[in-house]
Backbone atoms as SQL, in Angstrom:
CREATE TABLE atoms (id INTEGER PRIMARY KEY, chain TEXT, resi INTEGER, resn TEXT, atom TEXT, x REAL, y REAL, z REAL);
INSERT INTO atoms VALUES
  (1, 'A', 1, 'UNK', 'N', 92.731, 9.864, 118.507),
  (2, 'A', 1, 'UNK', 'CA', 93.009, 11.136, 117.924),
  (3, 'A', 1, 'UNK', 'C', 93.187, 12.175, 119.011),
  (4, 'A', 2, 'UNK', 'N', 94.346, 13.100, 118.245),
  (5, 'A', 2, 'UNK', 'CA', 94.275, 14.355, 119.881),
  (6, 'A', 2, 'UNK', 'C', 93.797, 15.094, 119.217),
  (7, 'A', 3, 'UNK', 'N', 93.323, 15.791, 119.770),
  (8, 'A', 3, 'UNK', 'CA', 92.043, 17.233, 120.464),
  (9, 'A', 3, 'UNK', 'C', 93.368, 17.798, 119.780),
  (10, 'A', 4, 'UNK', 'N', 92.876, 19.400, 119.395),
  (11, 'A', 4, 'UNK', 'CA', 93.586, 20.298, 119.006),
  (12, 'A', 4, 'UNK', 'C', 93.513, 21.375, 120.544),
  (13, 'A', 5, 'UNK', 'N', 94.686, 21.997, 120.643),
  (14, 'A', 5, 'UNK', 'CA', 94.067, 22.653, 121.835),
  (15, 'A', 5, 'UNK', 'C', 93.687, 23.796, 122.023),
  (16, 'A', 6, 'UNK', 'N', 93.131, 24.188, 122.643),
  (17, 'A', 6, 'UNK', 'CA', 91.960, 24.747, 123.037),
  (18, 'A', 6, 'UNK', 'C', 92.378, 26.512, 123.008),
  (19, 'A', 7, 'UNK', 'N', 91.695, 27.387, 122.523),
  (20, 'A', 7, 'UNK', 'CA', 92.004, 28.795, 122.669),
  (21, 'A', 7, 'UNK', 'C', 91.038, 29.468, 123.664),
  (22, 'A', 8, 'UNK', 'N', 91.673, 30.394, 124.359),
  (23, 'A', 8, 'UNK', 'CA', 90.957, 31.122, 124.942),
  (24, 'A', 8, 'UNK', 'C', 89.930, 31.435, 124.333),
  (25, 'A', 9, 'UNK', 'N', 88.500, 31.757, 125.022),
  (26, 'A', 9, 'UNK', 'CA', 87.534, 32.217, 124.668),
  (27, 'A', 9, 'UNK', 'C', 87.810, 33.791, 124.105),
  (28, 'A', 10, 'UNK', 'N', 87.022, 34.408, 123.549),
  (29, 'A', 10, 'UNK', 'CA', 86.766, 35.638, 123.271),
  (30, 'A', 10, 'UNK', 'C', 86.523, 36.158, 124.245),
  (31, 'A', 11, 'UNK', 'N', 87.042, 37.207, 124.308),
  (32, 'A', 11, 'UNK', 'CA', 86.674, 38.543, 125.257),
  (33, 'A', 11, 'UNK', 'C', 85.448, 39.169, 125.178),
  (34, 'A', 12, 'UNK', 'N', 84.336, 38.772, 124.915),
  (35, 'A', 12, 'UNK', 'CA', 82.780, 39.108, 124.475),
  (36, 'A', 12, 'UNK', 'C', 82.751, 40.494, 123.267),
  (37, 'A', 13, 'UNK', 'N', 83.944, 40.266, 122.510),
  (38, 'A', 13, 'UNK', 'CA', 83.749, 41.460, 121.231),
  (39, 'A', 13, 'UNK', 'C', 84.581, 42.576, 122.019),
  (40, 'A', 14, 'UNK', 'N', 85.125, 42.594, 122.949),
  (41, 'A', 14, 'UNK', 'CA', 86.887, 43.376, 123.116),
  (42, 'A', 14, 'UNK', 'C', 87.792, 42.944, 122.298),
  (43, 'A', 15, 'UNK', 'N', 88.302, 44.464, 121.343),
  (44, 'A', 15, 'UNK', 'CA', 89.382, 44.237, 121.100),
  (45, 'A', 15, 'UNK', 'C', 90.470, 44.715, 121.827),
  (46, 'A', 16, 'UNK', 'N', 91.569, 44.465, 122.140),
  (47, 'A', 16, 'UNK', 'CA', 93.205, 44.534, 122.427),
  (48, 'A', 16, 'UNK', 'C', 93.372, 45.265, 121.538),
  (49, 'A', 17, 'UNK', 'N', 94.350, 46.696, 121.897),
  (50, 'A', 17, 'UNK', 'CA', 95.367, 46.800, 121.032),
  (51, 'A', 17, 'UNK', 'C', 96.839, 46.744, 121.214),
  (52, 'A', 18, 'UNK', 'N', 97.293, 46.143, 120.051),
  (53, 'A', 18, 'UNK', 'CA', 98.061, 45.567, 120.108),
  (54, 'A', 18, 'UNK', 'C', 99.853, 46.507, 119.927),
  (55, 'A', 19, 'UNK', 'N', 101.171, 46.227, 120.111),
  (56, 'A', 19, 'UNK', 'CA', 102.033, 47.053, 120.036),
  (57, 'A', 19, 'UNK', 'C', 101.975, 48.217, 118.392),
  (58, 'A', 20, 'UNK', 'N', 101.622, 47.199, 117.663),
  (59, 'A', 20, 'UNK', 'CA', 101.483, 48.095, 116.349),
  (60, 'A', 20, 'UNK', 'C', 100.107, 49.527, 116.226),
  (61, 'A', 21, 'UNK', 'N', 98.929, 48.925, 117.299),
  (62, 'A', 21, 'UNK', 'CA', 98.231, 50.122, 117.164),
  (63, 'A', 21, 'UNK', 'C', 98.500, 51.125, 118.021),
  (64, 'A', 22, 'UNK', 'N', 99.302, 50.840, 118.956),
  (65, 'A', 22, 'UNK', 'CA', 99.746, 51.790, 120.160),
  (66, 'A', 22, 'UNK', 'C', 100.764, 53.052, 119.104),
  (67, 'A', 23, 'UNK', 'N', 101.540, 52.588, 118.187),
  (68, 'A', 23, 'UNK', 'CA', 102.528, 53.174, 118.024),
  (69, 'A', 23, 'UNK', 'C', 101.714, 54.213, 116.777),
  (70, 'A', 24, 'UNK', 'N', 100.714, 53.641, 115.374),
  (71, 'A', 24, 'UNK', 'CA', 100.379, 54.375, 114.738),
  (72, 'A', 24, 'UNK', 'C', 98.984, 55.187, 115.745),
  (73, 'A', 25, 'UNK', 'N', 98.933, 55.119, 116.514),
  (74, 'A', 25, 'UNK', 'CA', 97.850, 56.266, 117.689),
  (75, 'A', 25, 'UNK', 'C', 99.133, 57.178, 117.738),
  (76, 'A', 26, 'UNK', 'N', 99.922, 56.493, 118.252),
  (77, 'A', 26, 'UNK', 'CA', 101.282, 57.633, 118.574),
  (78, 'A', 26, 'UNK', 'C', 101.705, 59.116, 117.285),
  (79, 'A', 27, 'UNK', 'N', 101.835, 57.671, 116.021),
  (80, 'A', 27, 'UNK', 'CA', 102.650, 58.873, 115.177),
  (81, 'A', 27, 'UNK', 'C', 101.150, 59.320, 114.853),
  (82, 'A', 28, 'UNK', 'N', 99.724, 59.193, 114.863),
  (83, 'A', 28, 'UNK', 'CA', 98.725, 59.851, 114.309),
  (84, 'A', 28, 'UNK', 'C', 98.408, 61.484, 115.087),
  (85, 'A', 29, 'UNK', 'N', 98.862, 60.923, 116.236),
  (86, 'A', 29, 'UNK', 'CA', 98.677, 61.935, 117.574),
  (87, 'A', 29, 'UNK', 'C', 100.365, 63.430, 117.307),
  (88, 'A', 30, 'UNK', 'N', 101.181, 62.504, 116.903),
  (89, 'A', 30, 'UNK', 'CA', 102.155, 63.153, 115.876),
  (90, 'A', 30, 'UNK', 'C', 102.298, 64.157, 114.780),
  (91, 'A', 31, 'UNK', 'N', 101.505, 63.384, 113.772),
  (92, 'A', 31, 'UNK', 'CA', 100.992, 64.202, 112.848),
  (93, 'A', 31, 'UNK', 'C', 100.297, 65.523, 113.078),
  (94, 'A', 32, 'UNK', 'N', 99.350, 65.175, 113.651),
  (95, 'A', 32, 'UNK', 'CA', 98.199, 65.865, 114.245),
  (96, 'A', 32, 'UNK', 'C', 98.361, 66.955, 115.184),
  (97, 'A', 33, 'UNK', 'N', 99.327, 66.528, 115.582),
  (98, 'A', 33, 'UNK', 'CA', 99.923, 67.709, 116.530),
  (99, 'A', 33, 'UNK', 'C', 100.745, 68.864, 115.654),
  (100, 'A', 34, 'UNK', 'N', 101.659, 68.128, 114.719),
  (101, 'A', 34, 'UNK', 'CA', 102.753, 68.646, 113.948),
  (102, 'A', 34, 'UNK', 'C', 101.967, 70.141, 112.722),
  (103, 'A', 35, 'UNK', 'N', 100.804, 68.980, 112.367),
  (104, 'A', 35, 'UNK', 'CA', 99.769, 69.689, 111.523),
  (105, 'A', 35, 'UNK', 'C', 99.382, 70.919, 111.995),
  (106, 'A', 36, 'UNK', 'N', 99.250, 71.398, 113.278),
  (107, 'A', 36, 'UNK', 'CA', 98.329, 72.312, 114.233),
  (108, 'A', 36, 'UNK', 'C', 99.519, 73.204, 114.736),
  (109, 'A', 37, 'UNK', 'N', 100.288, 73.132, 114.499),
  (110, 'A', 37, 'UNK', 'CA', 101.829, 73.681, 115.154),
  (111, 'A', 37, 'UNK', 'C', 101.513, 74.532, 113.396),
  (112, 'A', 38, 'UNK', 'N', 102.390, 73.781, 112.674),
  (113, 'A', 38, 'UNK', 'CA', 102.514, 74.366, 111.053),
  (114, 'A', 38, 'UNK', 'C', 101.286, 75.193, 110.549),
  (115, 'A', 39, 'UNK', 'N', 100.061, 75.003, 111.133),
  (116, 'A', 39, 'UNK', 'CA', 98.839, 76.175, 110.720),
  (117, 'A', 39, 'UNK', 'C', 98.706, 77.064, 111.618),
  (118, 'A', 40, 'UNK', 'N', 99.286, 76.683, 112.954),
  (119, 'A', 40, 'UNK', 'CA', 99.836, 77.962, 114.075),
  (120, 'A', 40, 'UNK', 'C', 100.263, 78.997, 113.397),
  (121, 'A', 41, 'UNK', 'N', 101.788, 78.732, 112.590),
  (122, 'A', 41, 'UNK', 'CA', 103.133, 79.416, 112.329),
  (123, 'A', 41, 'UNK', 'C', 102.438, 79.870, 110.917),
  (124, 'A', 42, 'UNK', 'N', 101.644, 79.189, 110.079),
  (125, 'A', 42, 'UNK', 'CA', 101.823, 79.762, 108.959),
  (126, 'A', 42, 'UNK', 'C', 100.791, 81.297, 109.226),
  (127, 'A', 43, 'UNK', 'N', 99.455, 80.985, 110.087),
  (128, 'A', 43, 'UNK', 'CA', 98.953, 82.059, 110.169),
  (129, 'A', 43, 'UNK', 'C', 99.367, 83.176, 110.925),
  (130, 'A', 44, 'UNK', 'N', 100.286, 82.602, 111.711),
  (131, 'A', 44, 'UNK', 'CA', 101.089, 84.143, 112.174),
  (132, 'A', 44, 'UNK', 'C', 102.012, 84.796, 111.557),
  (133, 'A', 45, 'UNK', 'N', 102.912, 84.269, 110.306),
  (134, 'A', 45, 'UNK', 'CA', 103.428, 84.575, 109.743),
  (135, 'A', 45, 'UNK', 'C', 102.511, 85.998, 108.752),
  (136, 'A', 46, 'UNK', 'N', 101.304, 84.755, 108.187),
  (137, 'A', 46, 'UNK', 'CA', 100.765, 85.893, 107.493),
  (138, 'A', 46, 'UNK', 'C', 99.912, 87.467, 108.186),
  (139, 'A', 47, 'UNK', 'N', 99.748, 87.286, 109.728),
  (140, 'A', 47, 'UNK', 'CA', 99.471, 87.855, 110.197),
  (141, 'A', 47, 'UNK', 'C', 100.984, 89.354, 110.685),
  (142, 'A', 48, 'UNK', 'N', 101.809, 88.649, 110.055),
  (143, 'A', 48, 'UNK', 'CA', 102.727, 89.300, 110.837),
  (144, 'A', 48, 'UNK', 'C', 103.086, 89.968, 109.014),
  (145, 'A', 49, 'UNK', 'N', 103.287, 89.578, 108.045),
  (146, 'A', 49, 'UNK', 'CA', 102.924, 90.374, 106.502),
  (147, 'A', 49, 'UNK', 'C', 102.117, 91.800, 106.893),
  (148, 'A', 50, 'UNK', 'N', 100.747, 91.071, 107.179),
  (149, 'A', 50, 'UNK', 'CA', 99.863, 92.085, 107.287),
  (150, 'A', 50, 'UNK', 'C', 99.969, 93.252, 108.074),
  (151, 'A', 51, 'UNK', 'N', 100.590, 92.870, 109.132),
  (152, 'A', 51, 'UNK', 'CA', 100.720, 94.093, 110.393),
  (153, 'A', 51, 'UNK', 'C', 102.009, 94.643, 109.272),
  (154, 'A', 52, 'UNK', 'N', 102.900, 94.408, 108.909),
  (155, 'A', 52, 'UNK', 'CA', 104.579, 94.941, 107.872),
  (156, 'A', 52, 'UNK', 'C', 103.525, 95.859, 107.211),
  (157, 'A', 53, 'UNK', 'N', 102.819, 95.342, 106.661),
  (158, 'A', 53, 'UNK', 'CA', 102.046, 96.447, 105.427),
  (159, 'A', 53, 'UNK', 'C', 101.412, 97.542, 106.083),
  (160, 'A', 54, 'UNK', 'N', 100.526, 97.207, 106.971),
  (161, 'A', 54, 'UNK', 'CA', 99.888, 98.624, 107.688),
  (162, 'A', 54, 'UNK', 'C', 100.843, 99.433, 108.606),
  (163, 'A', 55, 'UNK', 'N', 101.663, 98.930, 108.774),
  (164, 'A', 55, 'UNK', 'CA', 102.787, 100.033, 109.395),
  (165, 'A', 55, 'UNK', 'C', 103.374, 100.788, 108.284),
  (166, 'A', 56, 'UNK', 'N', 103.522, 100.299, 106.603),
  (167, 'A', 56, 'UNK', 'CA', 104.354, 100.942, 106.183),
  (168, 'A', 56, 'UNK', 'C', 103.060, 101.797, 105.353),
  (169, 'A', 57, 'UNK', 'N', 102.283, 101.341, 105.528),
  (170, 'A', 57, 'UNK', 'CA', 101.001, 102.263, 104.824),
  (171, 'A', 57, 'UNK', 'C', 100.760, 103.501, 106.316),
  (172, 'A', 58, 'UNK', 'N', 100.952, 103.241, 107.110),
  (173, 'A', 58, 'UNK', 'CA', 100.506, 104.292, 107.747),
  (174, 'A', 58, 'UNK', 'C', 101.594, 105.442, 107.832),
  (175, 'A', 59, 'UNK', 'N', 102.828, 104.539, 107.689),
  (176, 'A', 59, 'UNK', 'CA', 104.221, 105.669, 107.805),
  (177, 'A', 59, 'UNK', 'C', 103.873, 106.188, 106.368),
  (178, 'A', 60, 'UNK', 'N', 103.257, 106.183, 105.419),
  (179, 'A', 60, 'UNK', 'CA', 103.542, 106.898, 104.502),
  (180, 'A', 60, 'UNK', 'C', 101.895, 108.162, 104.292),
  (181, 'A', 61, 'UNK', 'N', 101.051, 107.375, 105.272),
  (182, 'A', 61, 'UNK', 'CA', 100.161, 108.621, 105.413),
  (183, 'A', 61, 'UNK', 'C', 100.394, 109.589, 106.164),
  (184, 'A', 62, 'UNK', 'N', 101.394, 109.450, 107.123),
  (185, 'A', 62, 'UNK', 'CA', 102.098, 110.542, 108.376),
  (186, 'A', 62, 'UNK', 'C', 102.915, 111.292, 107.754),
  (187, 'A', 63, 'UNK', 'N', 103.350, 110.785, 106.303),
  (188, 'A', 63, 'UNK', 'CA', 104.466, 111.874, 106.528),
  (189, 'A', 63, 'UNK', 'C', 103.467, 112.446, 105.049),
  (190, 'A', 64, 'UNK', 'N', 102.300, 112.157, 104.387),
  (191, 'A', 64, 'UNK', 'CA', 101.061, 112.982, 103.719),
  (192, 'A', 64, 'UNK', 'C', 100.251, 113.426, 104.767),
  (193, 'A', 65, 'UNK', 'N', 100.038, 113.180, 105.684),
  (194, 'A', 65, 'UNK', 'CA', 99.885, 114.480, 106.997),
  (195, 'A', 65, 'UNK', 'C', 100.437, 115.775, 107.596),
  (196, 'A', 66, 'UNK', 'N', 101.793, 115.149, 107.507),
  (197, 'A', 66, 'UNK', 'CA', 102.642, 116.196, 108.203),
  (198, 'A', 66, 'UNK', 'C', 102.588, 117.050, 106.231),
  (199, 'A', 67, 'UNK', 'N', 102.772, 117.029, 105.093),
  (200, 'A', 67, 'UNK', 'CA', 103.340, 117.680, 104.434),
  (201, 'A', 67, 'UNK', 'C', 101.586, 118.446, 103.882),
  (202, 'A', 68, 'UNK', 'N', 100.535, 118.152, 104.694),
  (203, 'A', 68, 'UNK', 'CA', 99.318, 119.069, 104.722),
  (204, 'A', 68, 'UNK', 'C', 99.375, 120.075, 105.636),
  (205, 'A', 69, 'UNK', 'N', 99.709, 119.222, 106.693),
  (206, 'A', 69, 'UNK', 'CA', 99.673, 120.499, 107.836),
  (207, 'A', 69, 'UNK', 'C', 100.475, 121.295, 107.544),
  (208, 'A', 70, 'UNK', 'N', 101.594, 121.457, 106.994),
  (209, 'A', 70, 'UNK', 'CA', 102.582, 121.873, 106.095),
  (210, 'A', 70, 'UNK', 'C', 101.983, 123.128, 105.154),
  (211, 'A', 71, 'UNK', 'N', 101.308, 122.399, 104.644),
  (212, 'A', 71, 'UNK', 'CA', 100.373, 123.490, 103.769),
  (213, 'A', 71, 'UNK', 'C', 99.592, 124.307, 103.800),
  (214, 'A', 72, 'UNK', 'N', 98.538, 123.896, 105.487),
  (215, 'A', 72, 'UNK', 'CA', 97.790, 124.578, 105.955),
  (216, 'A', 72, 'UNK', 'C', 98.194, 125.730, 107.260),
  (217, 'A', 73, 'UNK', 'N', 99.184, 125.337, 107.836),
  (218, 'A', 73, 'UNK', 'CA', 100.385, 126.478, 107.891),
  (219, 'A', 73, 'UNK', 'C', 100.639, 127.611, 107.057),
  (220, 'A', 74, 'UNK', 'N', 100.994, 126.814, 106.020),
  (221, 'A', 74, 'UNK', 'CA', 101.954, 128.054, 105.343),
  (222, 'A', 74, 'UNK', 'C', 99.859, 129.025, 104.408),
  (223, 'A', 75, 'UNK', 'N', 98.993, 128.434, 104.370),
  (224, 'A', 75, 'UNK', 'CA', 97.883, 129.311, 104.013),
  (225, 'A', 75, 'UNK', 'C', 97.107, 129.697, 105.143),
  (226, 'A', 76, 'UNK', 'N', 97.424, 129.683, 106.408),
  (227, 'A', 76, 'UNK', 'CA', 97.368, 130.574, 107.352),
  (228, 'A', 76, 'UNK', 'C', 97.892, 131.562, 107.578),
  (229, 'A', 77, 'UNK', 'N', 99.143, 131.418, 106.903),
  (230, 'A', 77, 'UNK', 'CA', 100.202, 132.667, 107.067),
  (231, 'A', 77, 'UNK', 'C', 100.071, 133.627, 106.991),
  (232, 'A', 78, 'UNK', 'N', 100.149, 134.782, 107.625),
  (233, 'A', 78, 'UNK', 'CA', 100.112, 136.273, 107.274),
  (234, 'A', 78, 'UNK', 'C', 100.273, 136.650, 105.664),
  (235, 'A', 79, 'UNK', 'N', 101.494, 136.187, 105.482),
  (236, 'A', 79, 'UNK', 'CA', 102.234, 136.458, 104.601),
  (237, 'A', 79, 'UNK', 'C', 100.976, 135.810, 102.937),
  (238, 'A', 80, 'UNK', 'N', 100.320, 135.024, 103.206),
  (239, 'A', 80, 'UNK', 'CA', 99.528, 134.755, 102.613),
  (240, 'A', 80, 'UNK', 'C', 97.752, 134.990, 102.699),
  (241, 'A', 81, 'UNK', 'N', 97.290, 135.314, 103.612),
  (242, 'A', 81, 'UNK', 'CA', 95.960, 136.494, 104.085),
  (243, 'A', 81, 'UNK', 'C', 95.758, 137.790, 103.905),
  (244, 'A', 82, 'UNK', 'N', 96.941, 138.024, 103.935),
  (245, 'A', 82, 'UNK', 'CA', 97.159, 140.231, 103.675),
  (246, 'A', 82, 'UNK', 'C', 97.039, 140.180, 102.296),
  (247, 'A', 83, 'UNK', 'N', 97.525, 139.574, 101.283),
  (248, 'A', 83, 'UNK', 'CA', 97.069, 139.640, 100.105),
  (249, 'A', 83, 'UNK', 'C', 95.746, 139.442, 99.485),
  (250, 'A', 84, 'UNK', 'N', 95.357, 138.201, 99.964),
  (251, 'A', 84, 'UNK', 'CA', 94.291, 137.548, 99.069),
  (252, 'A', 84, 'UNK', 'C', 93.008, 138.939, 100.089),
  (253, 'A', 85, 'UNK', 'N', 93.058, 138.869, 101.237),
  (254, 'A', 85, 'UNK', 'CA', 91.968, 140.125, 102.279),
  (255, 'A', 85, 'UNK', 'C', 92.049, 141.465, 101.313),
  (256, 'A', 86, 'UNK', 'N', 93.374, 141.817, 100.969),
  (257, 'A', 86, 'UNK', 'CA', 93.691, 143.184, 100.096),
  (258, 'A', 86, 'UNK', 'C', 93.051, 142.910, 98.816),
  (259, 'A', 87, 'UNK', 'N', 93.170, 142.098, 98.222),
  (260, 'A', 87, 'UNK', 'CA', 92.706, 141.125, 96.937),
  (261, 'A', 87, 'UNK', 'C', 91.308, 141.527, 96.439),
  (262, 'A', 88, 'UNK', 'N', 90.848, 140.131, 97.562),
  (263, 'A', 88, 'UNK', 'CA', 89.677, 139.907, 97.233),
  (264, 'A', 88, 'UNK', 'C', 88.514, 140.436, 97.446),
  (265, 'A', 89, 'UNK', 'N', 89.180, 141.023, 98.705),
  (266, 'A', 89, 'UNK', 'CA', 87.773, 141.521, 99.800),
  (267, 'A', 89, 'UNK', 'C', 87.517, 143.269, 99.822),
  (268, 'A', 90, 'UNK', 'N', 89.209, 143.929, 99.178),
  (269, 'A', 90, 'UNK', 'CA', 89.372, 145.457, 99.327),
  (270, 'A', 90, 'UNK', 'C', 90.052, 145.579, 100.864),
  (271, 'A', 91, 'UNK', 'N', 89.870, 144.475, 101.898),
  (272, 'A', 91, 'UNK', 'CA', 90.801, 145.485, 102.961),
  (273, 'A', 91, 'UNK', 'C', 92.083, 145.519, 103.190),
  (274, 'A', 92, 'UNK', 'N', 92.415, 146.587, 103.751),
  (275, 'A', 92, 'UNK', 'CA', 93.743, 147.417, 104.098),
  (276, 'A', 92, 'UNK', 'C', 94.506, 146.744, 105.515),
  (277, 'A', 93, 'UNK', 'N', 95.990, 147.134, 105.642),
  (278, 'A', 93, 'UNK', 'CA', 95.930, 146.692, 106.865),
  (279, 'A', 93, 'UNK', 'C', 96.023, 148.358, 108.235),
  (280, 'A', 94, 'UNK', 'N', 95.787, 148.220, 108.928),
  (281, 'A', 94, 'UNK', 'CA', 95.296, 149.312, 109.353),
  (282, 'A', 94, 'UNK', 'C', 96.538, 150.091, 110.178),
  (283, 'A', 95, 'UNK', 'N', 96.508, 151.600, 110.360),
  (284, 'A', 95, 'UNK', 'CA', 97.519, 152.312, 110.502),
  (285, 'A', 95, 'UNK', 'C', 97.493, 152.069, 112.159),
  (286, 'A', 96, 'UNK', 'N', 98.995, 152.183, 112.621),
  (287, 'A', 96, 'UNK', 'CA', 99.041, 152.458, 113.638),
  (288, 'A', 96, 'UNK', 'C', 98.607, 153.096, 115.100),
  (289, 'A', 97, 'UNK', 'N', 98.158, 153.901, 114.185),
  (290, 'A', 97, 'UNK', 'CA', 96.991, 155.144, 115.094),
  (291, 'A', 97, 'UNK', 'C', 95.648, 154.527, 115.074),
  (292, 'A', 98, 'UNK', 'N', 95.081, 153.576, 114.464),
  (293, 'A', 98, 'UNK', 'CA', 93.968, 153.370, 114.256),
  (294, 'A', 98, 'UNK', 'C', 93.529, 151.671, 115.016),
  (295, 'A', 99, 'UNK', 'N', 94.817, 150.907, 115.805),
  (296, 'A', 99, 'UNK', 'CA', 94.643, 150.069, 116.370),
  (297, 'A', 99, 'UNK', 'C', 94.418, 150.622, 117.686),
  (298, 'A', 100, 'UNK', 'N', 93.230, 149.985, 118.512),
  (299, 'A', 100, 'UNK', 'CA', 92.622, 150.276, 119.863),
  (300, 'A', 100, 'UNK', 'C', 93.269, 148.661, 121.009),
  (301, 'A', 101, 'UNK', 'N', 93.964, 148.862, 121.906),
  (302, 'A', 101, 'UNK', 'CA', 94.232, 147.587, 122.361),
  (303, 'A', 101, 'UNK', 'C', 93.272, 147.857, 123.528),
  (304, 'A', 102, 'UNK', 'N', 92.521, 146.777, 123.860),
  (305, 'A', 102, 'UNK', 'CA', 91.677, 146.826, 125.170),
  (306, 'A', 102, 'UNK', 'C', 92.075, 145.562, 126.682),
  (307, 'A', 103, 'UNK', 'N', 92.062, 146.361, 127.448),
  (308, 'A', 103, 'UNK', 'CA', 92.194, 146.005, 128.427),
  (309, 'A', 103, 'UNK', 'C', 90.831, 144.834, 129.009),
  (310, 'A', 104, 'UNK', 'N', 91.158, 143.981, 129.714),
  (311, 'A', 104, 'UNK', 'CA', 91.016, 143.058, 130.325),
  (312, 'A', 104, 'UNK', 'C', 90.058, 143.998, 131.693),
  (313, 'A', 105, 'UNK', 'N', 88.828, 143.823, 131.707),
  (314, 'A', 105, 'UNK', 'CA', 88.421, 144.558, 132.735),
  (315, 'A', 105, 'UNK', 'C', 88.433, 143.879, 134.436),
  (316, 'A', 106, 'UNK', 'N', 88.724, 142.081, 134.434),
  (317, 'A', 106, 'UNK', 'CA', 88.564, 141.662, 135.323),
  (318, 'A', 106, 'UNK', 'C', 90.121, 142.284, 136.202),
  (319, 'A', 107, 'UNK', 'N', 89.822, 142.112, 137.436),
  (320, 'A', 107, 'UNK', 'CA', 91.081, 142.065, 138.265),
  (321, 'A', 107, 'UNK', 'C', 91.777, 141.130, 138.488),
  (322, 'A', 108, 'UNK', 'N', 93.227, 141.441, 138.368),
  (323, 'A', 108, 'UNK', 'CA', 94.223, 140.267, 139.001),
  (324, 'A', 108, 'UNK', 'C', 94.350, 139.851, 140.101);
């Protein structure tokens, strides 16, 4: 009778890998990469929404800024103090003769 022949021993519990595990390491390393790229882009995208919105929220508090200062202008105004002072308070605005301009006592 012949002997069947003989196989290499075991590698003491090494495995080999073989062309097929080389390649799914590959496309896993693939994926995995692809995955981390696409949660890159999606969160900058939404990061980039967010910044769109606070620019257009702030352009619309600038120009409810500018149309206060606007307001607080125009109730500074002379044209709006001589009344409500005459108004509210009784005073006058005062005669010509009765303004004192004072001089600056330091020297130039």
């Amino acid at each position: 009778m012949s002997k069947a022949p003989a196989r290499p021993p075991a590698s003491g519990g090494k495995t080999r890998f073989k062309g097929r595990h080389w390649v799914a390491l590959g496309l896993l390393v693939f994926l995995l990469s692809a995955l981390a790229v696409i949660r890159r882009q999606s969160a900058a995208l939404e990061a980039t929404r967010e910044l769109q919105q606070l620019h257009r929220t702030r352009s619309a508090l600038e120009v409810s800024k500018s149309g206060l200062v606007g307001d607080i202008d125009r109730a500074k105004s002379r044209a709006v103090l001589v009344p409500l002072a005459q108004q509210k308070l009784g005073l006058r605005l005062p005669q010509d003769s009765e303004i004192t301009i004072l001089q600056d006592p330091r020297p130039r």
